[in-house]
VOGU-3710 file (C-alpha; in Angstrom, 3 decimals, decimal comma):
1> xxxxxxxxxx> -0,179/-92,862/-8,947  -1,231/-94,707/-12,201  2,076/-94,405/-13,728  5,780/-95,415/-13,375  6,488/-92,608/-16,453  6,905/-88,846/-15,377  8,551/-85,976/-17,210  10,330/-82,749/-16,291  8,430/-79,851/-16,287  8,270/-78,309/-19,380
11> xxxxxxxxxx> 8,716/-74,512/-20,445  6,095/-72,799/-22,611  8,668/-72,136/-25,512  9,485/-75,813/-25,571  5,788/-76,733/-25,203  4,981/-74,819/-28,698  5,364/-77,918/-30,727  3,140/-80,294/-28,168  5,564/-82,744/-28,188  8,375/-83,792/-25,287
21> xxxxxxxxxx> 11,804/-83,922/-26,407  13,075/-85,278/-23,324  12,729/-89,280/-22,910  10,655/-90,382/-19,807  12,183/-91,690/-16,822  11,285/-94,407/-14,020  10,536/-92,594/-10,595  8,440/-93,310/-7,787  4,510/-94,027/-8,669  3,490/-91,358/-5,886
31> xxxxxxxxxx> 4,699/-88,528/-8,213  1,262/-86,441/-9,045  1,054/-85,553/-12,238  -0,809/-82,556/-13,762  -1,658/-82,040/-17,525  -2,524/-78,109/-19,079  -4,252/-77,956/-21,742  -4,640/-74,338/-23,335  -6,353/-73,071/-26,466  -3,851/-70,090/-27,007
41> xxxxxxxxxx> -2,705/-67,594/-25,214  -3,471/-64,525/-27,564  -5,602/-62,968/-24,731  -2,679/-61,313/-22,617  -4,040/-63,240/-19,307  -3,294/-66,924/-20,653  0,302/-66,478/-19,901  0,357/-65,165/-16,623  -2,268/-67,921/-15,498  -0,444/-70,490/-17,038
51> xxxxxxxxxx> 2,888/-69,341/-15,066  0,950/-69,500/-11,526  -1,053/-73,073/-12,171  3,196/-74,763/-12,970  4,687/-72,655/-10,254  2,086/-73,522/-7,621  1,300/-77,118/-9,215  5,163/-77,536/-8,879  5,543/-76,307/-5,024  2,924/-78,853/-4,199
61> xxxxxxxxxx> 5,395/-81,549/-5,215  3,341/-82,332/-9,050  4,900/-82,929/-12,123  3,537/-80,226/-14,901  3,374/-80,650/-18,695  1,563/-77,467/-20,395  0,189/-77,998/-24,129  -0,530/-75,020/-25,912  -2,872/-75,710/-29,033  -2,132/-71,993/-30,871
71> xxxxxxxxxx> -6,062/-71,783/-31,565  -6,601/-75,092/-33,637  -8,609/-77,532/-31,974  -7,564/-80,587/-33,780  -4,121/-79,878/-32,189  -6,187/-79,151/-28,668  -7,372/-83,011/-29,323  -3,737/-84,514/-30,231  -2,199/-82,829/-27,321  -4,823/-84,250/-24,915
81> xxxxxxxxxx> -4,222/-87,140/-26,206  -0,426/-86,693/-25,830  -0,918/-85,998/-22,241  -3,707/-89,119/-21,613  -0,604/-91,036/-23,269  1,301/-89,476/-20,547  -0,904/-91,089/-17,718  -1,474/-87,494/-16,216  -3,572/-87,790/-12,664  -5,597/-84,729/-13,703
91> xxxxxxxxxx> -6,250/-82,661/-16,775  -6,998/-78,712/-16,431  -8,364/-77,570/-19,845  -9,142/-74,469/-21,333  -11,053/-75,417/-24,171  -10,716/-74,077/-28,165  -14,548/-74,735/-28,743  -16,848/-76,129/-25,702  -17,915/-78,939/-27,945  -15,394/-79,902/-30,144
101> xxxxxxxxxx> -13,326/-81,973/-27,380  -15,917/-84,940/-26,464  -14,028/-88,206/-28,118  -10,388/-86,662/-26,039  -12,247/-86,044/-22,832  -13,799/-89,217/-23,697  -10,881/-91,038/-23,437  -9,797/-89,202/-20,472  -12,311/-90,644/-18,310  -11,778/-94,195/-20,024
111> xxxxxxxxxx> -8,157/-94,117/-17,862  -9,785/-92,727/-14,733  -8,010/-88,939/-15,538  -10,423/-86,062/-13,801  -10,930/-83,649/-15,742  -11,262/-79,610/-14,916  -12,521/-76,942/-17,222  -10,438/-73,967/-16,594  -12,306/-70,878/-17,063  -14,432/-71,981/-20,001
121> xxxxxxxxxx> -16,581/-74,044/-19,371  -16,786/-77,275/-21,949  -20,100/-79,389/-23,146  -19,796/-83,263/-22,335  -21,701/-85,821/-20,052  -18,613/-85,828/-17,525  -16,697/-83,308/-16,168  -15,312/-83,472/-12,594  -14,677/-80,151/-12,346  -15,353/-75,976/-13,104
131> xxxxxxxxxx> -13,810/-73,283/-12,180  -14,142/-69,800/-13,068  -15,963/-66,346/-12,618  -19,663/-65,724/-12,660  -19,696/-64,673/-16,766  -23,557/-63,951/-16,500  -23,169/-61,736/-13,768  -20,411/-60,290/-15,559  -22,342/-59,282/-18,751  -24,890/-57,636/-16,189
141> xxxxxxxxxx> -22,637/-55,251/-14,278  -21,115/-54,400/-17,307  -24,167/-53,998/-18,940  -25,597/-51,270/-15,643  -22,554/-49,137/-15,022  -22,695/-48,613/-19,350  -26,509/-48,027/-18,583  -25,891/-45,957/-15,856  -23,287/-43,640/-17,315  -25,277/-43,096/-20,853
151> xxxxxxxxxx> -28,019/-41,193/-18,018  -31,460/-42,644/-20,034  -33,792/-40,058/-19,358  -37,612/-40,128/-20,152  -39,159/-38,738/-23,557  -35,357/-38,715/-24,533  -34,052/-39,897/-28,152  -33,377/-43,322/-27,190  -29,636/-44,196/-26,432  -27,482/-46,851/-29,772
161> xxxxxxxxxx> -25,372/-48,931/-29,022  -23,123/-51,526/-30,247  -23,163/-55,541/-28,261  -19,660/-57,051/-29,678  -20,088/-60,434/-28,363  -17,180/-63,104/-28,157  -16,611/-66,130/-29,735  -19,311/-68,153/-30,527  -17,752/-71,158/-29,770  -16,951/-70,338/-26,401
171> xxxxxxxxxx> -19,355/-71,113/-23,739  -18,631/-68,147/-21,653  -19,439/-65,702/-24,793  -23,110/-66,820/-24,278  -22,911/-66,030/-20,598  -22,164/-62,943/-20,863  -24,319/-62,257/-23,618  -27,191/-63,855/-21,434  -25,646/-60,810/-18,785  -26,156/-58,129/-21,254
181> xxxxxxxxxx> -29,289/-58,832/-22,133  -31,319/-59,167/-18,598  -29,711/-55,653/-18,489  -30,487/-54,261/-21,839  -34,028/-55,642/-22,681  -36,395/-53,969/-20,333  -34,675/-50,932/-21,548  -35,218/-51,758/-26,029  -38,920/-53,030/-25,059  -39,865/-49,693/-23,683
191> xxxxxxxxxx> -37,637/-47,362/-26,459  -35,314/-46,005/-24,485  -31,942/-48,453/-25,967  -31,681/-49,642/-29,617  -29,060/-51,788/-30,446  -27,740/-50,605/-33,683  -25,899/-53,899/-34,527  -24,998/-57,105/-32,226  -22,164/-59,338/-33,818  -19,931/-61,951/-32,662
201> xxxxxxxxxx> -16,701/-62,117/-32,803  -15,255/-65,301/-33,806  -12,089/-66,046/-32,273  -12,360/-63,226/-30,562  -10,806/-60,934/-33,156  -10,540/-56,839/-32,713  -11,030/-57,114/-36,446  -14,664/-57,983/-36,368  -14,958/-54,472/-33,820  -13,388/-52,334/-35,946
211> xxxxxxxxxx> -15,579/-53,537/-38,987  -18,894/-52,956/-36,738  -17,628/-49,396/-35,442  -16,491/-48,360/-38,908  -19,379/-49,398/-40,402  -21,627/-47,535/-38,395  -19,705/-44,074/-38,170  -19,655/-44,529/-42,062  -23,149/-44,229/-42,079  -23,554/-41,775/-39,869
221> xxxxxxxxxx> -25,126/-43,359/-37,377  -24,782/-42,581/-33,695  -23,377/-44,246/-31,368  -23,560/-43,470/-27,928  -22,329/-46,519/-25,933  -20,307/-50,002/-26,798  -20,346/-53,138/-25,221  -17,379/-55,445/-25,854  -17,183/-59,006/-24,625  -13,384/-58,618/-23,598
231> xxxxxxxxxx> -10,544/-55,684/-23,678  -8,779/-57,012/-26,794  -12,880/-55,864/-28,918  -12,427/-52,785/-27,303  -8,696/-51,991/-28,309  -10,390/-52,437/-31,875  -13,454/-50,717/-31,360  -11,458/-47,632/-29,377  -9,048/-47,794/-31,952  -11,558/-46,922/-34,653
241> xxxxxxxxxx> -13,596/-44,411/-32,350  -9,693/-42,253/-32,323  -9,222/-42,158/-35,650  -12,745/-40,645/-36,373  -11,340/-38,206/-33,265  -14,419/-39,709/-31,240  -12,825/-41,809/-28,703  -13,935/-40,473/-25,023  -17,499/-39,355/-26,343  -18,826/-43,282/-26,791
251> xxxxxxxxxx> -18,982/-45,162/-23,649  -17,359/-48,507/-24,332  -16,802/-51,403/-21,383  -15,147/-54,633/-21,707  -13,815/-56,977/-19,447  -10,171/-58,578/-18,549  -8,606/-55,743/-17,035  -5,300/-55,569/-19,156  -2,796/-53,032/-18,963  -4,251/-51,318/-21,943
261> xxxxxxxxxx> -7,539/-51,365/-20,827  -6,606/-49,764/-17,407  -4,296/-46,914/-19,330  -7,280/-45,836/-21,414  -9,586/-45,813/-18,030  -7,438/-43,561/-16,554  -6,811/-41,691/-19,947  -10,719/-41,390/-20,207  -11,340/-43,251/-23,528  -12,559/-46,100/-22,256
271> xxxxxxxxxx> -14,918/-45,984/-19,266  -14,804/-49,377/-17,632  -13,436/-52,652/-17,479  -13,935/-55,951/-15,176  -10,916/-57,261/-13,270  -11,142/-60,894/-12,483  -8,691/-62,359/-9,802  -6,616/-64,533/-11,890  -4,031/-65,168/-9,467  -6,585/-66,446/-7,348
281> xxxxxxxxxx> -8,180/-68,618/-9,801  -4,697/-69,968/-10,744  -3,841/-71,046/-7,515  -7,006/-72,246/-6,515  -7,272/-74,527/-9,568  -4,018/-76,266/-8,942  -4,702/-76,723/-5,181  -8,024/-78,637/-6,818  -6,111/-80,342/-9,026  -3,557/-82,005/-6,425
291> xxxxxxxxxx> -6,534/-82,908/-3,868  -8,252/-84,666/-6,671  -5,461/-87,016/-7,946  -5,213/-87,816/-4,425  -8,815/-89,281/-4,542  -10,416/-86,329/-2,356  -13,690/-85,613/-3,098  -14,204/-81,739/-3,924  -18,057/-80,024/-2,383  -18,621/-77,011/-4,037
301> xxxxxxxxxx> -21,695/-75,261/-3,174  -22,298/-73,575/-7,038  -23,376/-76,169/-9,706  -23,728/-75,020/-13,684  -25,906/-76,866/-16,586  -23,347/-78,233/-18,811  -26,417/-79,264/-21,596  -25,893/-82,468/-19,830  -25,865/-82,301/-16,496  -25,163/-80,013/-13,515
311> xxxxxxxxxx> -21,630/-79,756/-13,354  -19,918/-78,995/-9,439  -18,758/-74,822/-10,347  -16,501/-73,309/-7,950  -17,231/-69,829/-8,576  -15,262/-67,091/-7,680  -16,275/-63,348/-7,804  -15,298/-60,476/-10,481  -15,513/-56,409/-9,781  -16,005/-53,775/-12,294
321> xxxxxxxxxx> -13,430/-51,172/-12,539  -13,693/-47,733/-13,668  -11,090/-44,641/-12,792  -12,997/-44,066/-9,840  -11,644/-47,488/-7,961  -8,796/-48,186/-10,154  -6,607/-47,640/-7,391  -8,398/-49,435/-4,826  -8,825/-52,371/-6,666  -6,226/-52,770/-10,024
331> xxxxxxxxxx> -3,279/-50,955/-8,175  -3,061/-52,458/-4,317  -4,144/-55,389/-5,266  -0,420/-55,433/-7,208  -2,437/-56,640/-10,327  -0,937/-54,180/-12,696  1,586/-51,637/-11,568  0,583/-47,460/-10,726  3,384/-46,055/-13,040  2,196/-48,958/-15,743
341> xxxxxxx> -1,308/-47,859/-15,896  -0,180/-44,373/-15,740  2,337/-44,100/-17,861  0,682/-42,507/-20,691  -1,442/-40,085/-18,705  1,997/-38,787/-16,700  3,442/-38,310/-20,283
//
């Protein structure tokens, strides 16, 4: 490896402050070593993702050391640039803004460090590397099983909705917005949807659903279906449909799959979610990771337009979930537990 540095591998609660406390130490320059960069982990997934890409990283015989920028992207920089310092083999990055990290990754490539975007996918001229789910087709299925349970039917009052997109600074929020759309326009250009109000959410804050679905009800406007770009808009949006005793009469789909989510499926106040294999994409990614700071080439047959160029995507499929296959797919798949989803509808 480049290196005759290495660290221990570092725990998430130590990792807070971006810094190592612990003084390096000469070992053998065949030690791979793997740095994480993540944006936050306020979405409930971050965690558990993180947890599998160290454990599995680990097993394979790499050296881990997970950053954690708490949402602030000049941090995001410093701590890449803590971890270039570092002489990490690979970076895996799950990027605050898709833009924002261009002089970092910059210097990245400047000390031959591959680079993978984890998830989301980031704008610059090189990237070695993405990995993730297919976020269009995402925003589509979504999109058709809200379409399909709102039953449009000709010569009927057309159906109002709500589109709570993501974060605008996150590539994927576009995706899925693209999704929606291919989805939702054929239906607005011949009357039969109006979207009442689209926002986005920046930062991906419930706050900016529960304005939206607050605002409208205020007004006395109908609304008969909600999209929301993850679970953690529809917690806010559901939130607001309760207290105005409405939650179960709007149809409102997200996507994530937390625990939450999956307890109001089966409670009947939400009607579907998307469950992505994160496990899968965990593990995968840190496979990658190791066969790439051994030199080896990866082939991927997916590519996807970074603004720049096409970028090699290894993509990796996503399944909509709704109490009908919650079972089949949430529950034996040992993704969240039966008595956890459950629990409140057993009460």
């Amino acid at each position: 490896m480049k290196s005759k540095w290495v660290w221990m591998t570092i725990l998430v609660l130590t990792l807070m402050t971006g810094c190592n406390s612990e003084q390096p130490e000469i070992v053998d320059d065949d030690v791979i070593k793997i740095g994480i960069s993540f944006d936050s982990f306020v979405v409930e997934r971050w965690q558990r993702e993180m947890e599998i890409l160290v454990a599995t990283a680990t097993e394979l015989g790499a050296e881990v050391d997970v950053q954690i920028a708490n949402e602030d992207i000049e941090k995001q920089i410093k701590q890449i640039r803590n971890l270039i310092a570092q002489d990490v083999d690979v970076l895996i990055i799950v990027p605050k803004d898709a833009e924002a990290l261009s002089p970092a990754i910059d210097e990245a490539y400047k000390n031959g460090i591959g680079i993978i975007a984890y998830d989301r996918l980031i704008i610059h001229p090189d990237l070695d590397l993405y990995i993730s789910f297919d976020n269009e087709a995402i925003g589509e299925n979504i999109s058709e099983r809200l379409i399909k349970s709102m039953k449009i039917e000709e010569e009927a009052p057309p159906k109002q909705i709500l589109v709570i997109n993501g974060d605008p600074s996150d590539n994927n929020s576009s995706l899925l917005n693209t999704g929606f759309h291919k989805k939702l326009d054929p239906l607005i250009e011949v009357g039969e949807v109006v979207i009442l109000e689209e926002i986005w959410a920046h930062e991906w804050r419930e706050q900016y659903a529960k304005d939206v679905v607050e605002k409208h009800l205020s007004l006395g406007n109908r609304i008969d279906g909600i999209i929301a770009a993850n679970d953690v808009l529809a917690t806010g949006a559901i939130e607001v449909l309760s207290k105005w005793q409405m939650a179960g009469d709007v149809f409102v789909v997200s996507q994530d799959a937390e625990l939450s989510a999956c307890q109001r499926i089966v409670e009947g106040t939400q009607l579907a979610t998307v469950f992505k294999p994160i496990n899968e994409l965990a593990i995968m990614t840190a496979k990658l990771a190791i066969e790439m700071a051994k030199g080896n080439k990866i082939e991927t047959k997916d590519t996807i337009f970074n603004q720049y160029r096409e970028i090699p995507f290894v993509k990796l499929n996503a399944f909509v979930v709704d109490e009908s296959n919650m079972e089949e797919i949430i529950i034996k798949s040992g993704f969240h537990r039966k008595d956890d989803v459950y629990l409140n509808k057993n009460k």
